[in-house]
C-alpha positions in Angstrom: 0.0 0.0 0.0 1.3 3.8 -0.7 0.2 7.4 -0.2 -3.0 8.1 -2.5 -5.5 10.7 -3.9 -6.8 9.3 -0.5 -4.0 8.4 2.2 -1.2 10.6 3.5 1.0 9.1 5.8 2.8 11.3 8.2 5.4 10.8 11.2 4.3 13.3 13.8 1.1 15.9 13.7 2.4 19.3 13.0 -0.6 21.6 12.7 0.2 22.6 9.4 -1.3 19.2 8.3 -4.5 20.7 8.8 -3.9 22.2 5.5 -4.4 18.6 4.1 -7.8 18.0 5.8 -9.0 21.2 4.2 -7.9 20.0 1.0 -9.2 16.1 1.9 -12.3 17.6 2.1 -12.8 19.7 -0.4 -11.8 17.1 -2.8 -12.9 13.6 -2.3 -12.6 12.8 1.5 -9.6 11.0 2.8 -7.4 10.1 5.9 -3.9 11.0 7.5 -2.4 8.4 9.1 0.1 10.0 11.8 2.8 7.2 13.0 3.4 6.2 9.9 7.0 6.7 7.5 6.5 7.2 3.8 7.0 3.8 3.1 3.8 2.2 5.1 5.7 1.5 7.8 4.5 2.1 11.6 7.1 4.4 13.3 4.1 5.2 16.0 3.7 7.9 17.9 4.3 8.7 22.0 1.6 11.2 22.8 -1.4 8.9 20.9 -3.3 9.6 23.8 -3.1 13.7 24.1 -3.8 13.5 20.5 -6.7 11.5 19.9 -8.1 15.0 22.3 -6.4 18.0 20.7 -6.7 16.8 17.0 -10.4 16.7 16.6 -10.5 20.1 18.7 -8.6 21.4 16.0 -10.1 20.6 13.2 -13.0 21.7 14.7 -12.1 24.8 15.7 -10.1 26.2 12.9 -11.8 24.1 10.3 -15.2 24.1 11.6 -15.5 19.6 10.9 -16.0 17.1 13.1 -13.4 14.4 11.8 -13.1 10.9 13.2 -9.6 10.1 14.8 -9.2 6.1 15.5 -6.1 5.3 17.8 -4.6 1.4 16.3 -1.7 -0.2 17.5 0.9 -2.4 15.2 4.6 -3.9 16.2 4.4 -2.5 19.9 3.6 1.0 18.1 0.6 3.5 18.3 -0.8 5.4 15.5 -3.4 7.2 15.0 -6.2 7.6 11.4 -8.1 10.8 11.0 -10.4 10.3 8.8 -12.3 13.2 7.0 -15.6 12.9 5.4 -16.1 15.3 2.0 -17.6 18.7 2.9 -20.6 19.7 0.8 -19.5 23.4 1.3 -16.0 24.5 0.6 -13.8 24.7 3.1 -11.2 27.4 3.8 -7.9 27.3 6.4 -6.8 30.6 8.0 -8.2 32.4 4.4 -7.1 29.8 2.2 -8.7 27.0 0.2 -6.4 23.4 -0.7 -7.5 20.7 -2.6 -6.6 17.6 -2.7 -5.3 16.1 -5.8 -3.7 12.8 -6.8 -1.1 12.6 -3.8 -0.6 16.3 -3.6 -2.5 19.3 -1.7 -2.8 22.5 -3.6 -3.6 25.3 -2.8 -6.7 26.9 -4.6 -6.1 30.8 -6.2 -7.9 32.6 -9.1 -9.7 30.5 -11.8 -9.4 27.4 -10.0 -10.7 28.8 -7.3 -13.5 30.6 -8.8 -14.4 27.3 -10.7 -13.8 25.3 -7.3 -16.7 27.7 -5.0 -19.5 27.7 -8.1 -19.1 23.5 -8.3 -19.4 23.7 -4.5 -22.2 25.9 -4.8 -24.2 23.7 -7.3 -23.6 26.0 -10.1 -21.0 26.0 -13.1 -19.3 29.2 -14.8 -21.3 29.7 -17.9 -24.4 29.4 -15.9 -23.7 33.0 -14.2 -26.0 35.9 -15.1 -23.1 38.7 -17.0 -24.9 42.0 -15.4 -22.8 44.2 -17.8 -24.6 41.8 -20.9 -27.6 42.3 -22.8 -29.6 40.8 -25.7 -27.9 43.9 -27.8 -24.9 41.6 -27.3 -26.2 38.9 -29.0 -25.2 38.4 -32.9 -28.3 37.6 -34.6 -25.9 36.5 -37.4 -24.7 33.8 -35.0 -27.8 32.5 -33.8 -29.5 32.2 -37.7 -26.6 30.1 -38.0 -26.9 28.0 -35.2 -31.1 27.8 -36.0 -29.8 26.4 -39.9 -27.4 24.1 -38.1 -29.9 23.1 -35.9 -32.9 22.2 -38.5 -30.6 19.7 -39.7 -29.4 17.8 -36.6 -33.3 17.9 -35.8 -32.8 18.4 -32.0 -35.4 21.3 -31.7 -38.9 21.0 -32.7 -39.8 23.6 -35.6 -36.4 25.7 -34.9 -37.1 27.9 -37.7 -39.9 29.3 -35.9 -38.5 30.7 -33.2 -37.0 34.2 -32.2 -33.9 35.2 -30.7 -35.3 35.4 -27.2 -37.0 32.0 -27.8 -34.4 29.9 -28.6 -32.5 31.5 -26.1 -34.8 30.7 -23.4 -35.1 27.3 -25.1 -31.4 26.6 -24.6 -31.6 27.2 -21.0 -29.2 30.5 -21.4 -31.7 33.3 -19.8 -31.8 33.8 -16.4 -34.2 35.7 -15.0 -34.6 37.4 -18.7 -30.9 37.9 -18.4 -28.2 36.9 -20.5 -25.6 33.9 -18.9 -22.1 33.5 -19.6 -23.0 30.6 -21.8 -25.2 32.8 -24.4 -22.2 35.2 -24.8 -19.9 32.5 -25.4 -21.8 30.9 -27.9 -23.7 34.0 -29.7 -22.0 37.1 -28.1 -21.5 40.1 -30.6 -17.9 40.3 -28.9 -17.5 38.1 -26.1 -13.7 39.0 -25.5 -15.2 42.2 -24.0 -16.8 40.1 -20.9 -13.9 37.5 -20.9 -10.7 37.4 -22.0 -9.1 35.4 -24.6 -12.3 34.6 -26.9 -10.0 33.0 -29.6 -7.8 30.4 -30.8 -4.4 31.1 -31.7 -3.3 28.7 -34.5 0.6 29.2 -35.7 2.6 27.6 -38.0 6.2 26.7 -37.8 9.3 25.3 -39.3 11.9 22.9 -38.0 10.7 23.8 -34.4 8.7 25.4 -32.0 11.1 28.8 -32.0 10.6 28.8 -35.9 7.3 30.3 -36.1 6.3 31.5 -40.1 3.0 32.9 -39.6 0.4 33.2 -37.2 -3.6 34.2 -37.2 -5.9 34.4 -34.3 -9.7 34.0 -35.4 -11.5 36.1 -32.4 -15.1 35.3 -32.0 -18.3 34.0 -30.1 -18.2 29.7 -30.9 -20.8 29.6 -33.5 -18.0 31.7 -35.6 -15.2 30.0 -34.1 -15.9 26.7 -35.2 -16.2 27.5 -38.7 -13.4 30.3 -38.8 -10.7 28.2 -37.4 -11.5 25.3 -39.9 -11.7 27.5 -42.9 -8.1 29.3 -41.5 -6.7 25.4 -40.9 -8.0 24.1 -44.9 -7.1 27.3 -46.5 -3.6 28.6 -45.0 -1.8 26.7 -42.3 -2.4 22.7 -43.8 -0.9 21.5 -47.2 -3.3 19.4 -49.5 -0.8 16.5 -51.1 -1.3 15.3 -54.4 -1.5 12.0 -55.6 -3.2 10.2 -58.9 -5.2 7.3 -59.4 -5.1 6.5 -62.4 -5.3 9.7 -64.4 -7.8 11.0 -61.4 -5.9 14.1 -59.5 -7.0 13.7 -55.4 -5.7 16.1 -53.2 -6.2 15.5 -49.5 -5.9 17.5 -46.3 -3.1 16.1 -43.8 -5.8 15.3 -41.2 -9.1 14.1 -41.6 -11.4 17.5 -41.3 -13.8 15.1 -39.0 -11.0 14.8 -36.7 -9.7 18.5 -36.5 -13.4 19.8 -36.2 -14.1 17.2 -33.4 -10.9 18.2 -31.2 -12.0 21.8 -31.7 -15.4 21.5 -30.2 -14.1 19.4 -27.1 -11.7 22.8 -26.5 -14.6 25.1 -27.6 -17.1 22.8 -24.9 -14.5 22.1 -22.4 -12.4 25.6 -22.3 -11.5 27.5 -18.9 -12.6 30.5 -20.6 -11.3 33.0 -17.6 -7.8 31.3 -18.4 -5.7 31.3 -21.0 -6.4 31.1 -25.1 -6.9 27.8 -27.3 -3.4 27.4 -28.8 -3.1 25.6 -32.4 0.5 24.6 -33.8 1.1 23.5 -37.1 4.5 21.4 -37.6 5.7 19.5 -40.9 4.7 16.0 -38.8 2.3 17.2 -36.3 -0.5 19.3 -35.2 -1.0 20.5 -31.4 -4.2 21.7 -30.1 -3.5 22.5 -26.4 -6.9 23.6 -24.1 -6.9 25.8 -20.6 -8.9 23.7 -18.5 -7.7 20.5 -16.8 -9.8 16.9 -16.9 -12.6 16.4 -14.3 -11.1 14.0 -11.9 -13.5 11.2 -12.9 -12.0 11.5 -16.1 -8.3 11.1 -15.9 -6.3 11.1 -19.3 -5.5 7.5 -19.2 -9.1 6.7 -19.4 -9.7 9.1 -22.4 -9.8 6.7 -25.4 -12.1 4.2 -23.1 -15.5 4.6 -22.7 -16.0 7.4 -20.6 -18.9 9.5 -19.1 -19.5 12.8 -20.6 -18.9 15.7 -17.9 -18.8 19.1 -19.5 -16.8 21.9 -17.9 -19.7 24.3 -19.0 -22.9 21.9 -19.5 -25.0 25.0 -20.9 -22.4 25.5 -23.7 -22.2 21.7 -24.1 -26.2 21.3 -24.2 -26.5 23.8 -27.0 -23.7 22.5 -28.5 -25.8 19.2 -28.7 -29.2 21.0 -29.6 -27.3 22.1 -33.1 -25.8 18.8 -33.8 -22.2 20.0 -33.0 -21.6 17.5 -30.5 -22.4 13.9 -29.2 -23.5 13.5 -25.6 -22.1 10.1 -25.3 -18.5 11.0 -24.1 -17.9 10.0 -28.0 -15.5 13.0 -29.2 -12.3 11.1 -28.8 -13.8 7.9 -30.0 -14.7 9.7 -33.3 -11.3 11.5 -33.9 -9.8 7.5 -33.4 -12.2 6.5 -36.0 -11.1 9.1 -38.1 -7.8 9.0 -38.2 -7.7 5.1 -38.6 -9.9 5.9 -41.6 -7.2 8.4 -43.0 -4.8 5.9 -42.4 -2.5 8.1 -39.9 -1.5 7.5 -36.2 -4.2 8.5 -33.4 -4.5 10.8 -31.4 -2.3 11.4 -28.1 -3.2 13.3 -25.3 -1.2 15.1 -22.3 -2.3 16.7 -19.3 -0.3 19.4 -18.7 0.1 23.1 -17.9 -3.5 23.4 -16.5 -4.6 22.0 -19.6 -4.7 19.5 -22.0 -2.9 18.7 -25.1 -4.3 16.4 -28.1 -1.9 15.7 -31.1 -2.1 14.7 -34.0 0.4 13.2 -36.8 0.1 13.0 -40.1 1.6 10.6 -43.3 4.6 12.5 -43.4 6.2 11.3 -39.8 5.6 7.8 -41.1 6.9 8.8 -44.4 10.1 9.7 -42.3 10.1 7.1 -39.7 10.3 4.4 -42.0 12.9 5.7 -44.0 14.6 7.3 -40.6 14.7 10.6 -41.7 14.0 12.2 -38.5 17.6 13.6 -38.5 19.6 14.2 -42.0 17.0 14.4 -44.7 14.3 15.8 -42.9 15.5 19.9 -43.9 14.5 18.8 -47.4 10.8 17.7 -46.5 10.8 21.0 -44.0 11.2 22.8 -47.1 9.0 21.5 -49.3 5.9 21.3 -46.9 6.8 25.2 -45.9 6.8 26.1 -49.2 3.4 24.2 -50.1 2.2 25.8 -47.0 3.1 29.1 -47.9 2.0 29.2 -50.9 -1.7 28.6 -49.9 -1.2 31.4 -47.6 -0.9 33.5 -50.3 -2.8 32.1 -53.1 -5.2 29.9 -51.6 -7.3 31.8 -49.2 -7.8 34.9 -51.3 -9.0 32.6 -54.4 -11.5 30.1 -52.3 -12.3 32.6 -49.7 -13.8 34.7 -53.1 -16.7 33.1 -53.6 -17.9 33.6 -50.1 -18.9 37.1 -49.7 -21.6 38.2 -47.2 -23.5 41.2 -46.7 -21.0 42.8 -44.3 -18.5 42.7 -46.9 -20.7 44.0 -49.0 -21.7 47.1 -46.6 -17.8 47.6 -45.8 -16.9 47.8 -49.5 -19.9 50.3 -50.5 -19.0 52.2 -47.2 -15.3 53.1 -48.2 -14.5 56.4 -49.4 -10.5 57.0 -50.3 -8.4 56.3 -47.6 -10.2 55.5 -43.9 -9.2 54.6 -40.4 -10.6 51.4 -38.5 -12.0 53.8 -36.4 -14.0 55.8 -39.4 -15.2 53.2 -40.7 -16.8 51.1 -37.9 -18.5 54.7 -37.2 -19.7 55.2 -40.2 -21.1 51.7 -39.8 -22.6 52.2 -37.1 -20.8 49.1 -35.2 -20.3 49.3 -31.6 -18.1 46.6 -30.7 -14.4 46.2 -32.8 -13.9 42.5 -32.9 -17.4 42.0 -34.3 -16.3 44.9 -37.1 -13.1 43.0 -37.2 -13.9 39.9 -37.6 -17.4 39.9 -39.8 -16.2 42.9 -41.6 -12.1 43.9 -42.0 -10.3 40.5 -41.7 -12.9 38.7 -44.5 -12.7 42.1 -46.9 -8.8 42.1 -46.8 -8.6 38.2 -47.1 -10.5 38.2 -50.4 -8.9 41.4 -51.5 -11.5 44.3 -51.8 -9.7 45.9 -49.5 -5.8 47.5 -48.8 -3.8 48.7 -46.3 -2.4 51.6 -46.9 0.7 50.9 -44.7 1.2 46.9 -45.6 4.8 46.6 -44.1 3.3 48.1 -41.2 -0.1 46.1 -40.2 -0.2 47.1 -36.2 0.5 51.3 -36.9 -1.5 53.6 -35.1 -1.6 56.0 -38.7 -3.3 52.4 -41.0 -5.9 53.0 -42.8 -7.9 51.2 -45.3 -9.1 51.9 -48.9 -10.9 49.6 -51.9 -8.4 47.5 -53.8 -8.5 47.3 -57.9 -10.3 44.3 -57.6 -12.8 45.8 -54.8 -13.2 48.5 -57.1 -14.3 46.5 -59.9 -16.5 44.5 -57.4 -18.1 48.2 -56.2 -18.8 48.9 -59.9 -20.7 45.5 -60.5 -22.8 46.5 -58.0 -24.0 49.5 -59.0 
């Protein structure tokens, strides 16, 4: 027997140890054995009998539980078990809250923390009313998406039907006619305003992780999200090899698009979103998605490709989610992203737990292209080249030509609004947009990526003095509408 998420074994009480029946509580119960050495083995202790007294006292009087505290003797040795029962309200030592954790007590701050008191509380992060919200900050762009979305999975009865208010109320994300955390994230206008880090960061790099060639980072609510980041992956950061059957040209993306949307949702579904941002990185052999927000402790990482239960970090994000036919709620995600990688022929998925997060990757035909020919050392430069190349290309060729095809009525406003030479500013006023990353992202980025419109300083993207003005091609597009 050794030292668990349940047992600590301890030589002598100190009253610091109190600090692990805080954290024993506030986690899954557990005991302290005290006359015991790290190794199991009874060292006993010579004041059992003071202690079986002043130990309870305690933890009753600075902890405010009653614990039980059994005295046992072994080998001519007494020691004692105090054993303490899971608190249904959290439990804080001189100010501070500890949590027990595989064999270790940590100490609760910020997020966690925050996370930690709602659970305790019977309530989850997305399900909190945002005061400073209102239905003006939801995109009614977003939401007749997720209504088309959702007549397909067939989820809702007669979705089409329904107004903005309805289908919010229907998806459980009005409180008290108030708008939760969960209808920003999934429909907000500009969610990044309420909480930081509303976007996934995807980057693409060379030989390693310090080579990085170029970088985007799609900002939006999750109905945009999940369609901006796949479009960004397809058109700019992945290579589509060729190869011919017969006189039949087939290209085909390095990963299966089943699998990259799948391990997307889980991050969109299962995202800390007071920490940090999704982070997406694109090698020659591999792709990285790493996700703030660790694994439920029913749910460890070594169970993740078994059949596991489905426990959502936000379960209103995750119901909708479901409603549209985004997501399974079977605990199938990883299942599917096996499925589809077998299918594409290339290794499954891995995942780490690690930084506060967790890390799913993904390999592709070209690290066992270069494993069975051992490449990963001299040779490999040569394939480095070629994919960079092949990616770079599509960076600039391929998203300006495919993206062309799919202009919306806000590109169509922005390009009509335009006069000479504008500022971002000027033109979201003219507009008439309030919030900047809904004008950036439905209006600017889309506009510049299928090349109505210009930057007047294009060496220097991030200057205070850029402005914006219609391309030769956006002015040709201007004239066909008139």
């Amino acid at each position: 027997m050794k030292e668990s998420q349940n047992t600590e074994w301890k030589e002598r009480w100190q009253d610091k140890y109190l600090e692990w029946v805080c954290g024993f509580a506030n986690a899954q119960g557990g005991k302290i054995v005290v006359g015991k050495t790290d190794t199991g083995e009874v060292c006993g202790v010579s004041n059992a009998q003071k202690l079986l007294e002043t130990i309870p006292q305690k933890i009753r009087n600075q902890l405010g539980l009653i614990a039980d505290v059994n005295l046992h003797h072994e080998s001519g040795n007494d020691y004692l078990e105090v054993i303490i029962k899971v608190s249904s309200a959290p439990v804080s030592y001189r100010g501070h809250y500890y949590y027990r954790t595989g064999s270790t007590n940590m100490e609760l701050t910020g997020n966690s923390l925050n996370e930690f008191l709602l659970k305790k509380a019977g309530n989850t992060w997305d399900a909190v009313i945002e005061e400073r919200a209102t239905l003006d900050d939801i995109d009614e762009n977003s939401v007749r998406q997720y209504i088309k979305d959702a007549k397909t999975a067939g989820r809702i009865p007669n979705v089409e039907s329904l107004s903005t208010l309805e289908l919010l109320n229907g998806l459980r994300l009005l409180r008290d006619s108030k708008v939760t955390r969960a209808a920003l994230v999934m429909f907000g206008k500009d969610p990044g305003i309420f909480f930081p880090n509303m976007m996934v960061k995807i980057g693409r790099f060379g030989k390693d992780h310090a080579d990085l060639l170029f970088e985007e980072a799609p900002e939006g609510n999750l109905v945009f999200l999940l369609r901006e980041v796949l479009v960004q992956l397809e058109h700019k950061f992945l290579v589509k090899p060729v190869r011919f059957e017969g006189m039949k040209r087939i290209e085909m993306l390095e990963y299966p698009i089943e699998a990259l949307r799948e391990i997307l949702l889980n991050a969109l579904v299962h995202k800390n979103y007071m920490g940090s941002m999704i982070q997406m990185r694109v090698y020659d052999y591999k792709l990285t998605l790493w996700n703030p927000g660790e694994l439920p402790e029913e749910v460890p990482v070594e169970k993740l490709t078994e059949t596991h239960q489905s426990i959502p970090r936000n379960p209103l994000v995750a119901g909708a989610c479901y409603k549209a036919g985004y997501i399974d709620a079977w605990g199938r995600g990883i299942q599917k992203v096996t499925d589809a990688c077998e299918e594409y022929k290339i290794p499954a998925p891995k995942f780490e737990a690690e930084s506060l997060g967790l890390t799913v990757i993904l390999k592709n035909r070209l690290s066992l292209e270069a494993a069975e020919k051992n490449q990963e050392g001299p040779g490999r430069d040569q394939v480095t080249d070629q994919v960079t190349d092949q990616a770079t290309d599509q960076a600039t060729d391929q998203v300006t030509d495919q993206a062309a095809d799919l202009v919306t009525e806000e590109i169509n406003r922005l390009v009509k609004t335009v006069k000479g030479e504008m500022s971002r500013t000027e033109l979201q006023k003219e507009l008439g947009l309030r919030h900047r990353n809904h004008f950036k992202n439905a209006y600017l980025i889309p506009s510049l990526k299928i090349g109505f419109i210009e930057l007047t300083l294009p060496d220097k993207p991030s200057s205070p003095l850029q402005k914006y003005r219609l391309s030769a091609k956006g002015k040709t597009y201007l004239d066909s509408l008139k």
